[in-house]
N, C-alpha and C positions, 0 to 999 in steps of 0.2 A: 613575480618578475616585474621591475621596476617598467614605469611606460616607456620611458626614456629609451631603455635598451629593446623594448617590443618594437618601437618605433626606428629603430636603427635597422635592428634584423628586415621588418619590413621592408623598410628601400633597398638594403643588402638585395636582397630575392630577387625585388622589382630591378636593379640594374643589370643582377643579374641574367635576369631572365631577356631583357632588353640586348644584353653582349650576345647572350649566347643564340636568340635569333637571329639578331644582325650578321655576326659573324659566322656564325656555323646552318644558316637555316636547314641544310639537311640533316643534319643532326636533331636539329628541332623537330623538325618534321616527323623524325620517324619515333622520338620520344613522344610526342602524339598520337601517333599513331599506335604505339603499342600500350598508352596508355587507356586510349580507348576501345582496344581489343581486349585489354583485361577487364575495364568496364561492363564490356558486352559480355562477357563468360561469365561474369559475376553475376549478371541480371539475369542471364540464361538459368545459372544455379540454382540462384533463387524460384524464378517462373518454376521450371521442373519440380522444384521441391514443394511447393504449392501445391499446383498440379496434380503429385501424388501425395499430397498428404487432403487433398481433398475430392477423391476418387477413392 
């Protein structure tokens, strides 16, 4: 992928990300939020599976 266009998408994201706080923060908000509840389940998976794979 040419840098030129990595570097386009980049700021793309970044305004994006910038509108869609500014303007919809609860939206954002809860896109956080449930990003970080799948975070937590995942790391939970993981611990567990540890856990018993070393028991």
């Amino acid at each position: 992928m040419p840098i030129v266009l990595k570097k386009l998408l980049a700021w793309g994201l970044v305004a994006f990300l910038i509108y869609f706080v500014a303007f919809r923060p609860d939206g954002a908000a809860q896109l956080v939020r449930t990003i970080g509840t799948a975070l937590m389940a995942i790391a939970q998976g993981v611990g567990d599976f540890l856990t018993r794979l070393m028991s």
